[in-house]
KEKOL-311616 format. One record per residue (C-alpha): residue in one letter; x, y, z. Coordinates in steps of 0.5 Angstrom, whole numbers, plus 2048, in hexadecimal, padded with zeros to 3 digits. Last residue first. Layout:
BEGIN
DRENGU   residu    xx    yy    zz
DRENGU        A     X     Y     Z
...
END
This chain:
BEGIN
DRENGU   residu    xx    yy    zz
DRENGU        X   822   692   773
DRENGU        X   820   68C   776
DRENGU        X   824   689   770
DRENGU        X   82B   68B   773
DRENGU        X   829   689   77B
DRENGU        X   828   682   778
DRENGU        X   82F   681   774
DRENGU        X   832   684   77A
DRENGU        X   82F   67F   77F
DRENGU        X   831   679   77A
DRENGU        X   838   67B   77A
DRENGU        X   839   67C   781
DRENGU        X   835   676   782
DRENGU        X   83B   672   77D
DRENGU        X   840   676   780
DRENGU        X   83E   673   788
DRENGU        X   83E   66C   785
DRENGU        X   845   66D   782
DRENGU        X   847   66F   78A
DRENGU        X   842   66A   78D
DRENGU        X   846   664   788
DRENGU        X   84D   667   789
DRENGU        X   84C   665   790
DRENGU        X   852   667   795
DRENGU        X   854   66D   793
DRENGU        X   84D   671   791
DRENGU        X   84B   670   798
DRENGU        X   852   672   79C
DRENGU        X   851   678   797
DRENGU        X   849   67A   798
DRENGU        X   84B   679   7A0
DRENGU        X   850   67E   79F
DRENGU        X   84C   683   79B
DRENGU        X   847   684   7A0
DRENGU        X   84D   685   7A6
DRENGU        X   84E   68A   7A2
DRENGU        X   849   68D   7A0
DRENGU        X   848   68D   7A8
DRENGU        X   84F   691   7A9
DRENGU        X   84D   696   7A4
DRENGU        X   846   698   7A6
DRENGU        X   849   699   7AE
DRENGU        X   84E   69E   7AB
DRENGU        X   84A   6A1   7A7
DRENGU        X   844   6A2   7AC
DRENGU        X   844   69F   7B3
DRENGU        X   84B   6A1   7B5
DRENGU        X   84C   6A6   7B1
DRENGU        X   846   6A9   7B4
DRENGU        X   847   6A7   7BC
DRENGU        X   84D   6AA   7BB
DRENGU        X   851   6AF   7B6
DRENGU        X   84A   6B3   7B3
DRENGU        X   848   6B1   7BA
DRENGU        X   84C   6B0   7C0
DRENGU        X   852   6B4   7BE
DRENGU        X   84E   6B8   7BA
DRENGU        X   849   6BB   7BF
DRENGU        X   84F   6BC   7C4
DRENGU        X   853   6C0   7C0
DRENGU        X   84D   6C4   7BE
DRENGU        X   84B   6C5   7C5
DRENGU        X   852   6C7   7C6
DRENGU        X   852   6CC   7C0
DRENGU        X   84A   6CE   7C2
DRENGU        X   84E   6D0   7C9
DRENGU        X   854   6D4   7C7
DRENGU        X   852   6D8   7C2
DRENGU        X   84D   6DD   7C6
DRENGU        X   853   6DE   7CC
DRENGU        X   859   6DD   7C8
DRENGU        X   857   6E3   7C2
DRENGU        X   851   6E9   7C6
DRENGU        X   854   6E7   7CD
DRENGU        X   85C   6E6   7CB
DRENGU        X   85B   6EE   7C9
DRENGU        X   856   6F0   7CD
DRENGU        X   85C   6EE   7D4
DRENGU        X   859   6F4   7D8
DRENGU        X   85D   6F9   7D2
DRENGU        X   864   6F4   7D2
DRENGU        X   867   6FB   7D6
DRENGU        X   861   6FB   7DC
DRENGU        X   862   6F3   7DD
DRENGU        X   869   6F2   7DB
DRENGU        X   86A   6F9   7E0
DRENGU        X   867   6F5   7E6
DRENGU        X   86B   6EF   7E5
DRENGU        X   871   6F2   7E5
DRENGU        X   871   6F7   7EB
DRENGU        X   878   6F9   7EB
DRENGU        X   879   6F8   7E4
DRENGU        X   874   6FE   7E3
DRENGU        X   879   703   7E7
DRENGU        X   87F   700   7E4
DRENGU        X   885   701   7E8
DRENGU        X   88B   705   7E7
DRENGU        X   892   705   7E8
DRENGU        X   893   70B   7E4
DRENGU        X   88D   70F   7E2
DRENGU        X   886   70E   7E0
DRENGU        X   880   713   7DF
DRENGU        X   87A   70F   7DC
DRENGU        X   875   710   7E3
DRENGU        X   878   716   7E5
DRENGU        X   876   71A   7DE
DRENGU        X   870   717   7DE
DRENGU        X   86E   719   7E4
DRENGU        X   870   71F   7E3
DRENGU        X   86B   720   7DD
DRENGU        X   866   71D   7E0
DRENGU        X   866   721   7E6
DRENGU        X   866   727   7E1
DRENGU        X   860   723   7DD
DRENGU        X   85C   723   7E3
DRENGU        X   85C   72A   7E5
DRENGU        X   85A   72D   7DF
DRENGU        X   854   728   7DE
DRENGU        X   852   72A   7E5
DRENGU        X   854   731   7E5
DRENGU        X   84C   733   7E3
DRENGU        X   84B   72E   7E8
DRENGU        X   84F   731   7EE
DRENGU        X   84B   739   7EC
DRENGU        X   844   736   7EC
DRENGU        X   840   736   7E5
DRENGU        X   83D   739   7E0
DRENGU        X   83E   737   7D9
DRENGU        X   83D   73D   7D4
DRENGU        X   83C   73A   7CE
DRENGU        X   83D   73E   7C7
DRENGU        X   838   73F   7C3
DRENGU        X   83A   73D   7BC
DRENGU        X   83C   736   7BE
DRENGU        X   83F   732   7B9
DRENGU        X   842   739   7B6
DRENGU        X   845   73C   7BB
DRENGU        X   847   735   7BE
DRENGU        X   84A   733   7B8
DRENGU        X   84F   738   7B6
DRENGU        X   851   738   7BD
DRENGU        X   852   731   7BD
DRENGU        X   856   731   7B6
DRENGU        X   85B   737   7B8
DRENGU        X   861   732   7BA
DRENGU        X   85F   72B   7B7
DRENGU        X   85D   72F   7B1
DRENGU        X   864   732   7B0
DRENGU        X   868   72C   7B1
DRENGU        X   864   728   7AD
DRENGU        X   866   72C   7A7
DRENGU        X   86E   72C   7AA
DRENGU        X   86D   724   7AA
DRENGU        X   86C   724   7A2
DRENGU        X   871   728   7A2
DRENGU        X   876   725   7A6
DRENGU        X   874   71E   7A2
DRENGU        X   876   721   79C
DRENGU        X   87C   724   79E
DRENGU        X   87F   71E   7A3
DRENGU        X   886   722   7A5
DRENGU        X   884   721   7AB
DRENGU        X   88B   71C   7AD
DRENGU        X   88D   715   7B0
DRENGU        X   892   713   7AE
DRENGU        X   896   710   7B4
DRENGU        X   89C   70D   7B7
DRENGU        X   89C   70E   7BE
DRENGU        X   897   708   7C0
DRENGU        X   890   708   7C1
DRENGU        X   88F   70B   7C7
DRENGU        X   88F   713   7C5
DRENGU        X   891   716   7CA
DRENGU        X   88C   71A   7CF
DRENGU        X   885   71D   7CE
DRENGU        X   881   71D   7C7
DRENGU        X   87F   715   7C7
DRENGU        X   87E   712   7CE
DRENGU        X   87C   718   7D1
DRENGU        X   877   71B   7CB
DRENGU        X   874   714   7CC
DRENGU        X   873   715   7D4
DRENGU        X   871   71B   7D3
DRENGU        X   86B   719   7CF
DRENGU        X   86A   713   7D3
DRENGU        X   869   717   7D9
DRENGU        X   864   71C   7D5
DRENGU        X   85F   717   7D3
DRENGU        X   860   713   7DA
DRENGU        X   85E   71B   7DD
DRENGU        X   858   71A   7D8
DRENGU        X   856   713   7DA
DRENGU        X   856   715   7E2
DRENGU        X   851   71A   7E0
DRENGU        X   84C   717   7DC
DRENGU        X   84D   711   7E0
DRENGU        X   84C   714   7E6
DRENGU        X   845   717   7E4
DRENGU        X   843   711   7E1
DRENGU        X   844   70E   7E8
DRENGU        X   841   714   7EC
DRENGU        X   83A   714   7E8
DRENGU        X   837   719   7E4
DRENGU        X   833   71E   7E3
DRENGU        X   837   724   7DE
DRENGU        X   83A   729   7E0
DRENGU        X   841   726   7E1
DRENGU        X   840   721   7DC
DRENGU        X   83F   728   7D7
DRENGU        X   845   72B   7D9
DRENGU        X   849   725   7D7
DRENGU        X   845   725   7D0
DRENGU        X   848   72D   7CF
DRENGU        X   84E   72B   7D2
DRENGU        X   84F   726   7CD
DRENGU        X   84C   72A   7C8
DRENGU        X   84F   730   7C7
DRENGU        X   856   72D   7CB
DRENGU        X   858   728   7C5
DRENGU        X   858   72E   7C0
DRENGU        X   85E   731   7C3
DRENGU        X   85C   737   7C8
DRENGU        X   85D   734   7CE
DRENGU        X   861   72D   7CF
DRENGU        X   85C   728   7CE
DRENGU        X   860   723   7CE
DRENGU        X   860   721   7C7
DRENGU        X   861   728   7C5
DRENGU        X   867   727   7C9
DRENGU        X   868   721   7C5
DRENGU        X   868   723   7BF
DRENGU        X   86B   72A   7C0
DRENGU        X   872   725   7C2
DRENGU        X   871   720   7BD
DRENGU        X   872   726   7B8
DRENGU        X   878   729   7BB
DRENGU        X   87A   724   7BB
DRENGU        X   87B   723   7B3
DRENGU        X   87D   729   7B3
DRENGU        X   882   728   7B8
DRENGU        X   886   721   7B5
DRENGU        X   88C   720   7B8
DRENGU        X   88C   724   7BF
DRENGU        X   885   723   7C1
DRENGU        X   886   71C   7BF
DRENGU        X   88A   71B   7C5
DRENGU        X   888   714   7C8
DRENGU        X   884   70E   7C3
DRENGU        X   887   707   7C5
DRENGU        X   881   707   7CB
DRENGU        X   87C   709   7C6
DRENGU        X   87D   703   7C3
DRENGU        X   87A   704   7BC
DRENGU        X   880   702   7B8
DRENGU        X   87F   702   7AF
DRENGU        X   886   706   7AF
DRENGU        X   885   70A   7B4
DRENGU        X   884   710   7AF
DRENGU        X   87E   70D   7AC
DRENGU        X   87C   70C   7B2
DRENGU        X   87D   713   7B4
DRENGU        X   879   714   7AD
DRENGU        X   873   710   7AF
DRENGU        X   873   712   7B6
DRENGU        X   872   71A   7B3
DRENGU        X   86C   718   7AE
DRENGU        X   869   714   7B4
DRENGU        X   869   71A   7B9
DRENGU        X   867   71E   7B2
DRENGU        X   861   719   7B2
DRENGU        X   85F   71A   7B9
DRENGU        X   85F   722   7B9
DRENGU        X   85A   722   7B4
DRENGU        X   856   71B   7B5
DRENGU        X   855   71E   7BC
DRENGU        X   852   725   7BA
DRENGU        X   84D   722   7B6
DRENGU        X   84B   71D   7BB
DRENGU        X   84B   722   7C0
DRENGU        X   846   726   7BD
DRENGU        X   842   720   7BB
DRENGU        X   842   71E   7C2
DRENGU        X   840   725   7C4
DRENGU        X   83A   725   7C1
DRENGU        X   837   71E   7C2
DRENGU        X   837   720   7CA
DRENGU        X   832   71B   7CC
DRENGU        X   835   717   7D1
DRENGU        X   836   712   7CC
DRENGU        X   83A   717   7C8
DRENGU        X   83F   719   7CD
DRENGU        X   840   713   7CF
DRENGU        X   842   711   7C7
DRENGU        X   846   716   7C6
DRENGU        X   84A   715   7CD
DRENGU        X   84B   70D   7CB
DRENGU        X   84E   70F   7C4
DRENGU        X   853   714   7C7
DRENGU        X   856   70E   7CA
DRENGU        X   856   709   7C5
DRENGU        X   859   70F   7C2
DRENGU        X   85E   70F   7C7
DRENGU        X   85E   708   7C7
DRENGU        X   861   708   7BF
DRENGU        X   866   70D   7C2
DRENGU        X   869   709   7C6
DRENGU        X   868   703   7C2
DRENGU        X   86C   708   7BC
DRENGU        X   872   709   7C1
DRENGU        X   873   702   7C3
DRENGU        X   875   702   7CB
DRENGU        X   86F   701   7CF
DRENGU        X   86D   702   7D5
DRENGU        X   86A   709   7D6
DRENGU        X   866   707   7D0
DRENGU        X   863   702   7D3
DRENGU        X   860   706   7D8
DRENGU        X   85D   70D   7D4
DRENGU        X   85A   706   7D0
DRENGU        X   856   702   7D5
DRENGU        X   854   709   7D8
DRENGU        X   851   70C   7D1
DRENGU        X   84E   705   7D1
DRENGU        X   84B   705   7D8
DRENGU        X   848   70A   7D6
DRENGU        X   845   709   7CF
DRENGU        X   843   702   7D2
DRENGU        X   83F   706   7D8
DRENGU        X   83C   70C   7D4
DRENGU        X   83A   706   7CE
DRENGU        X   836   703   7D4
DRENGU        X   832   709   7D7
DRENGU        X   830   70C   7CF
DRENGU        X   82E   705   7CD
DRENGU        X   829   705   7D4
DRENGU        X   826   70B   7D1
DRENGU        X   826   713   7D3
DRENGU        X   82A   715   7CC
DRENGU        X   82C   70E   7C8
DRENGU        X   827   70E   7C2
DRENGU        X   827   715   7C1
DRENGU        X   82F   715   7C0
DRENGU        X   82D   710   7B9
DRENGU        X   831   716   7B5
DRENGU        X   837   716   7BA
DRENGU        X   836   70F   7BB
DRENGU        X   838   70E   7B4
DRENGU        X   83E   714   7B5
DRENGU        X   841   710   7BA
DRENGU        X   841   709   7B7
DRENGU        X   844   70C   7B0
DRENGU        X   849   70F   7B6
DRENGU        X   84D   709   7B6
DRENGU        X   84E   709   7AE
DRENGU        X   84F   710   7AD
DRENGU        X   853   715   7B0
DRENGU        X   858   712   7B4
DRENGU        X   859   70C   7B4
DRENGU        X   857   70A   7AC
DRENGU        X   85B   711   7A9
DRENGU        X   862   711   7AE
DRENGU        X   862   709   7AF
DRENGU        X   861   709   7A7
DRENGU        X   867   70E   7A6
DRENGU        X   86B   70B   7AC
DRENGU        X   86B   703   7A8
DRENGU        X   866   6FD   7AB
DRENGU        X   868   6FA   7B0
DRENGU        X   866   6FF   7B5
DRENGU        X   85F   6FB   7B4
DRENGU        X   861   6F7   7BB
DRENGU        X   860   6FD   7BE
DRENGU        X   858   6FE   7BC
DRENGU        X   857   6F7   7BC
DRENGU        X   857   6F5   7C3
DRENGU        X   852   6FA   7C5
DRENGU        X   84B   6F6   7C3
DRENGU        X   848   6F5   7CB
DRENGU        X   849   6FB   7CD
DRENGU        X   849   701   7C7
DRENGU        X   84D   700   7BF
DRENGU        X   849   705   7BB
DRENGU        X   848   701   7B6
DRENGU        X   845   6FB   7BC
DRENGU        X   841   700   7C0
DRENGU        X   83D   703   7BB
DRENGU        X   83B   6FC   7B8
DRENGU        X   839   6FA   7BF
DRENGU        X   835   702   7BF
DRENGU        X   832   700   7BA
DRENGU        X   82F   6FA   7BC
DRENGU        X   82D   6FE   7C2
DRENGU        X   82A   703   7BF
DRENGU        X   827   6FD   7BA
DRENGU        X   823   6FA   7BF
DRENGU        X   821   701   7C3
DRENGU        X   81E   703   7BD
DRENGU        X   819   6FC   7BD
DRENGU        X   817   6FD   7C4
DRENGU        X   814   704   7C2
DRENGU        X   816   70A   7C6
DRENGU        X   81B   70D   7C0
DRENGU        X   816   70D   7BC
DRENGU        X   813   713   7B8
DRENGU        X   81B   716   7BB
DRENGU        X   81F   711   7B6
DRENGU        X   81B   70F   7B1
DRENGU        X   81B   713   7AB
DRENGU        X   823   713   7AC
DRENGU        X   822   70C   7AC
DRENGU        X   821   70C   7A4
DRENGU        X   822   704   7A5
DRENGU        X   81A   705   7A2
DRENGU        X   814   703   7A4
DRENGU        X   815   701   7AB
DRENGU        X   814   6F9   7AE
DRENGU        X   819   6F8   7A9
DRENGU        X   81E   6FC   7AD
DRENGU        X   820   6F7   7B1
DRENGU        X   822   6F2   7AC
DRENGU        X   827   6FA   7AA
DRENGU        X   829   6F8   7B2
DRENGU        X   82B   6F2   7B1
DRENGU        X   830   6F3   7AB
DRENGU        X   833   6F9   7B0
DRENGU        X   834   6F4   7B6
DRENGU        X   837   6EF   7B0
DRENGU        X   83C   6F4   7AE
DRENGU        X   83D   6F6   7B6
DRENGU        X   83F   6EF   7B7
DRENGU        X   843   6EF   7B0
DRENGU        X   848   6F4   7B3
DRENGU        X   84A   6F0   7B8
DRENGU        X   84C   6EB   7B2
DRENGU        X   84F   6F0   7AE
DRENGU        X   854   6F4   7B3
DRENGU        X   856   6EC   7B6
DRENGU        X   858   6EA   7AF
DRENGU        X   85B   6F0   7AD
DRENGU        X   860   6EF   7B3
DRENGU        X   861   6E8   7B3
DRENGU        X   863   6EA   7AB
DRENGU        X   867   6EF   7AC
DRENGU        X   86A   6EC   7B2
DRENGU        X   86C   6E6   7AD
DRENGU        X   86F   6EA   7A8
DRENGU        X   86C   6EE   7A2
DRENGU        X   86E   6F5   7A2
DRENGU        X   867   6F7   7A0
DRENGU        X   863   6F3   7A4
DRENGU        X   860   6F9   7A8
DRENGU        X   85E   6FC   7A3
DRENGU        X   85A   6F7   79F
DRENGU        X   856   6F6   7A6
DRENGU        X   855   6FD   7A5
DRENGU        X   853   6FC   79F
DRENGU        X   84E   6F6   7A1
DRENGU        X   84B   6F9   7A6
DRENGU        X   84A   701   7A4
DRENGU        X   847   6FE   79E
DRENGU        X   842   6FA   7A3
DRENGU        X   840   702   7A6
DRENGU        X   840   705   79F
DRENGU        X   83B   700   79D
DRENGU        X   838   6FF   7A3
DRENGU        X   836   705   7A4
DRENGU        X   833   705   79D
DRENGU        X   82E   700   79F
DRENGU        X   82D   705   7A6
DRENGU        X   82A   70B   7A2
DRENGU        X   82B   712   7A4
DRENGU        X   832   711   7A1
DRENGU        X   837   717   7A0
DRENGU        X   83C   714   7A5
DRENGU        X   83D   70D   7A4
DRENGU        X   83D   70E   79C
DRENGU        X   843   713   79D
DRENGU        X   846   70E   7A1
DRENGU        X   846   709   79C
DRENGU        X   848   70E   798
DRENGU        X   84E   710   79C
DRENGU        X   851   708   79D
DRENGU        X   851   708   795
DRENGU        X   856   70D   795
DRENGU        X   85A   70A   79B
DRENGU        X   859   704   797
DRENGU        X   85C   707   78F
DRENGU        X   861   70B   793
DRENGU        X   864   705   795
DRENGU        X   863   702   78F
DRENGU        X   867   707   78B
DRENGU        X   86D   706   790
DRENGU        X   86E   6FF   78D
DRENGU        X   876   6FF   78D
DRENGU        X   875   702   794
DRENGU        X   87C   706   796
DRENGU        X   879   70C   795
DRENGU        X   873   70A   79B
DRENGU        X   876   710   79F
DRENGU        X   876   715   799
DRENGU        X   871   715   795
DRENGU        X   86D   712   79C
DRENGU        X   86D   719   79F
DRENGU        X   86A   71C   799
DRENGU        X   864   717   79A
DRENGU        X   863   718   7A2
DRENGU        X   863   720   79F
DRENGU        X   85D   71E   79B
DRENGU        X   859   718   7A0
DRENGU        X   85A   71E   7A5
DRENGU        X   857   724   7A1
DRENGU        X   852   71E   79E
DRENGU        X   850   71C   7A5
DRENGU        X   84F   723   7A7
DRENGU        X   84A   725   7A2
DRENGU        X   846   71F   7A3
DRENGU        X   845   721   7AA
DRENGU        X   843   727   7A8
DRENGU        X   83E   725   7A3
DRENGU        X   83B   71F   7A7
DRENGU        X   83A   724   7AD
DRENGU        X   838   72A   7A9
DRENGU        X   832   726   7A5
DRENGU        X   833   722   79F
DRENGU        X   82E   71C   79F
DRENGU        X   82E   717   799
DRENGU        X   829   712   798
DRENGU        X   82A   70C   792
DRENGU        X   823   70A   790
DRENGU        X   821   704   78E
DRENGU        X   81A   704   78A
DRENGU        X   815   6FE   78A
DRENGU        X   80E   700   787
DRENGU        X   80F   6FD   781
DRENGU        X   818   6FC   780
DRENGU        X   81B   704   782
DRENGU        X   822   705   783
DRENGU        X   828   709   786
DRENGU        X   823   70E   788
DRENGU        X   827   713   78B
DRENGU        X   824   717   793
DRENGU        X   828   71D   794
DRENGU        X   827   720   79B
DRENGU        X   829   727   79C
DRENGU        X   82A   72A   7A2
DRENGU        X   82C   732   7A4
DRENGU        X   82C   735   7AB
DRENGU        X   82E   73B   7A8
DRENGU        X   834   73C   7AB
DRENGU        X   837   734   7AB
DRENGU        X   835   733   7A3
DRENGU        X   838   739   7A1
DRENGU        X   83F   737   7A7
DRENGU        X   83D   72F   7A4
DRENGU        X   83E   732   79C
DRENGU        X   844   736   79E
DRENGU        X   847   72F   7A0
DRENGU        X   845   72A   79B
DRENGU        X   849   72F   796
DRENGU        X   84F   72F   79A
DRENGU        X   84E   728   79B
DRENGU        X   84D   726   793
DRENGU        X   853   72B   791
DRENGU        X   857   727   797
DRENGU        X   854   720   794
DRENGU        X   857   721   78D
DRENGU        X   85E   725   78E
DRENGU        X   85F   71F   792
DRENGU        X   85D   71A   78E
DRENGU        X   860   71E   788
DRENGU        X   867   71D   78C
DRENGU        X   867   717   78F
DRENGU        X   866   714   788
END
C-alpha cells in the first residue's frame, strides 16, 4: 500500500509540476465547469480552476504526501492497521486537492470540512486521553472557521452565484464583500491557527510524526493561507488588511516566544510553524500575496523534513521528546542530523537554503514598505526569536553527552526513512532558488540603504548568540528562565491561550449550569413537581385509607358509585 501510494502521488507531482511551469510561462488558465446534473432549468455544476498556483501547490503537496507516505513504511511498521493510516493521509490529500483547484466556495467547503474531520481522525490516532483533548480543541476551534465559511456562502446569495472568483474585483467596495472577506478572513485564521485560535496547533502534536510532518506543514495550516491568497483583493488597502497584519504579528511574536521556552521537541517545531504562518499572513495582508505563497511552498519543504527527522530521533529515543534527555546526536546518528541541521538553517534564513529566498525577500520588502514602527519591530524581532530557538534546539540535541542514560541503541540505520528525508533534503537546499526564478521571472532589484540591507543579516547573528547563551549550562548553574518564574510561565504557556481558549470559555457556563441545576432541575423544580406530585397524593391516599377503615358502609357505597359511574361512561360511547 505505501509503495504504490508513493509511486502514484510522486508520478502525479511530477506530472503537476511541468504543467504549472507551461501554465507559468505562458500565463495560461484553464477553467473547467462540469454539469454534474441538469433537472428543467436547474443545472448544478462543479467548477474547476487549474492555474499555475493551484498547479504548483499541488505538485508540492503530493511530492510530500508521497515521501511522507514512504516514511511511514517504516515508522508506523509496528501498526497493526498501517492500511488505514495510509488510507487517512490519503483522504487528507483529496480534500486538499478539492481546496486548492475550487473557484467555487460549496466545494471550498467540501475539502475545507474534510480537512477537519480527517484531521480530527489523525489527531486521535494513538488513542489516549491527551489524544483526545487534543483532538477535541483541533475540531472545535475549527468549527468557528466552519460556521464563518457557512456564513459567507448565505452571503453569497445576494450574487448569482458562489463562483466568487467572478466577483471579486467587480465588487470588492460593496458592503456585502466586505462581510464575507471578513468571514473568510475568520475561517482563515482558525485553520491557519492565528491569535485568538493558536492553542490548537500544538496540542495536535498528538498525533503521529508523519501526520505532524504532512498536516503542519504543507497542508492543514496553509489552506487558510492559500484561500486568503486567492481572496487577497479583499484585503489590500482595507481595515481587514490592517487588523490581519496585527494578529499575524503578534502571532509570529507569540510563537518565536513560546518556543524559546519549551522543552517538547515537536512543540517546538510546531510553534515554529506557527510562527512562520504568522510571517505569511503578514505579508499578505499587506498586499504582497506573491511572496506569501513563495514562502509557504519553501516553508512546507524544509518544515516536513524538520518533522521527518524529529520523527526518527523520537524514534531512536525511545518514544521521549524531551530535548533536555537529548545531547550528542551528531555523533550517534549523523545522517539523520545532518538533515535536521539543513532544515533549520533553512528555517533560519541562512543564505542560499530555500528559507533565505523568501524570507529575505519578505524582510526587504517590510523595510521598503510603509509601515509603522511596531510592525516593523515585530517582524524583526521574530525573525531573530526564529533563529534563537533554532540554535537553542540544535544545543540541546547535537552538542555535549548524550543525557538519557550510558546504555543506548540509538542508530541511523532507518533506510527507509533516510530516503524519504534525503528526497526533502535535496528540495530544501535548492528549492528557494528554484522557485524564486520561476515565481518571479523578472528579478527584484530591492533598493535600500546599506544598515538595512544588513538588517535581517544582522538580527539572525544577534539571534543566534543569544540563543546560544541563553541555553548554555555548566555546572552550579541556574536556570535563566527559573530566575524570572512568572514572567517566562507567561511567555512559555503561549500568553496562557491555551487555558484561555478550554478553562477560560467552559468555566463560566459549567458554573452557571451548576447553579441552574442546583436551584432548578435539583431545586424549586423537584421541590414543586415530582417530588411535590408524590407527597400531596399521598397525603390523598391517606385520608382515603383512614375513610375506608373505619366505615365499611362508605368504602361499599364508594364501590357501588364507582361501578355506576363505569357502566354510565360505557354506554356514552
Amino acid at each position: 500500500m505505501c509503495s504504490i501510494s508513493f509511486l502514484v502521488l510522486i508520478t502525479i507531482s511530477i506530472s503537476f509540476f511541468s504543467s504549472s511551469l507551461f501554465f507559468l510561462l505562458n500565463d495560461y488558465t484553464i477553467f473547467l465547469e462540469w454539469e454534474v446534473v441538469s433537472l428543467n432549468s436547474v443545472s448544478i455544476v462543479m467548477t474547476f480552476l487549474f492555474d499555475w498556483m493551484s498547479l504548483l501547490f499541488m505538485s508540492f503537496v503530493l511530492l510530500i504526501a508521497s515521501l511522507v507516505i514512504y516514511y511511514s513504511k517504516e515508522y508506523m511498521s509496528g501498526d497493526l492497521n498501517i492500511n488505514r493510516f495510509i488510507m487517512l493521509v490519503l483522504m487528507f490529500v483529496l480534500s486538499m486537492m478539492l481546496l486548492i483547484i475550487s473557484p467555487n466556495l460549496i466545494s471550498i467547503l467540501l475539502g475545507w470540512d474534510g480537512l477537519g474531520l480527517v484531521s480530527y481522525c489523525l489527531v486521535i490516532y494513538f488513542q489516549n486521553v491527551k489524544s483526545y483533548n487534543a483532538g477535541m480543541l483541533t475540531a472545535l476551534s475549527n468549527r468557528i472557521g466552519d460556521v464563518a465559511f457557512l456564513l459567507a456562502i448565505a452571503w453569497m446569495l445576494n450574487y448569482g452565484s458562489w463562483n466568487y472568483i467572478f466577483y471579486l474585483e467587480s465588487m470588492k467596495n460593496s458592503l456585502e464583500m466586505e462581510v464575507i472577506g471578513a468571514l473568510i478572513m475568520l475561517a482563515a485564521m482558525t485553520k491557519s491557527a492565528q491569535i485568538p485560535f493558536s492553542s490548537w496547533l500544538p496540542a495536535a502534536m498528538a498525533a503521529p510524526t508523519p501526520v505532524s510532518a504532512l498536516v503542519h506543514s504543507s497542508t492543514l495550516v496553509t489552506a487558510g493561507v492559500y484561500l486568503l491568497i486567492r481572496f487577497n483583493i479583499l484585503l489590500s488597502g482595507s481595515w481587514l488588511g490592517d487588523l490581519l497584519l496585527l494578529l499575524s504579528g503578534l502571532t509570529m511574536f507569540m510563537a518565536g516566544l513560546g518556543a524559546n521556552f519549551e522543552f517538547d521537541l515537536k512543540k517546538i517545531i510546531a510553534l515554529s510553524t506557527l510562527s512562520q504562518l504568522g510571517l505569511m499572513m503578514s505579508i499578505l495582508s499587506m498586499g504582497f500575496y506573491k511572496l506569501a505563497f513563495f514562502h509557504l511552498l519553501t516553508h512546507a519543504l524544509f518544515k516536513a523534513l524538520l518533522f521527518m527527522c524529529a520523527g526518527a530521533i523520537i524514534h531512536n529515543m525511545n518514544n521521549s521528546q524531551d530535548i533536555r534527555l537529548m545531547g550528542g546526536l551528531g555523533v550517534y546518528m549523523p545522517l539523520t542530523s545532518g538533515c535536521f541541521n539543513v532544515a533549520n538553517l533553512a528555517l533560519c534564513g541562512m543564505p542560499f537554503l530555500a528559507g533565505f529566498y523568501s524570507k529575505d525577500m519578505i524582510l526587504e520588502i517590510v523595510s521598503l514598505s510603509y509601515i509603522n514602527m511596531f510592525s516593523f519591530f515585530l517582524y524583526f524581532f521574530s525573525t531573530g526569536l526564529t533563529v534563537c530557538y533554532s540554535f537553542r534546539l540544535v544545543y540541546y540535541s547535537m552538542t555535549g553527552e548524550l543525557n538519557c542514560g550510558s546504555l543506548n541503541m540509538l542508530s541511523d540505520e532507518g533506510w527507509v526513512m533516510l530516503r524519504g528525508m534525503s528526497g526533502l533534503l535535496m528540495m530544501s537546499i535548492f528549492g528557494g532558488s528554484m522557485l524564486s526564478w520561476l515565481i518571479f521571472p523578472t528579478p527584484y532589484v530591492i533598493c535600500l540603504p546599506s544598515y538595512l540591507k544588513l538588517l535581517t543579516l544582522f538580527v539572525c547573528i544577534v539571534g543566534g548568540v543569544l540563543g546560544y547563551l541563553i541555553s548554555n549550562v555548566s555546572l552550579f548553574y541556574f536556570n535563566k528562565s527559573l530566575n524570572n518564574y512568572l514572567s517566562s510561565y507567561f511567555f512559555g504557556s503561549m500568553w496562557f491561550m491555551p487555558y484561555i481558549s478550554t478553562y477560560g470559555i467552559i468555566n463560566y457556563p459549567l458554573i452557571l449550569g451548576s447553579s441552574v441545576c442546583k436551584s432548578f432541575d435539583q431545586g424549586w423544580s423537584e421541590f414543586l413537581g415530582g417530588q411535590n406530585l408524590y407527597n400531596e397524593l399521598v397525603k390523598y391516599s391517606q385520608q382515603v385509607f383512614i375513610m375506608h377503615n373505619n366505615n365499611l358502609k362508605i368504602y361499599l357505597l364508594l364501590f357501588v358509585l364507582w361501578i355506576i359511574f363505569l357502566f354510565s361512561f360505557f354506554l356514552m360511547f
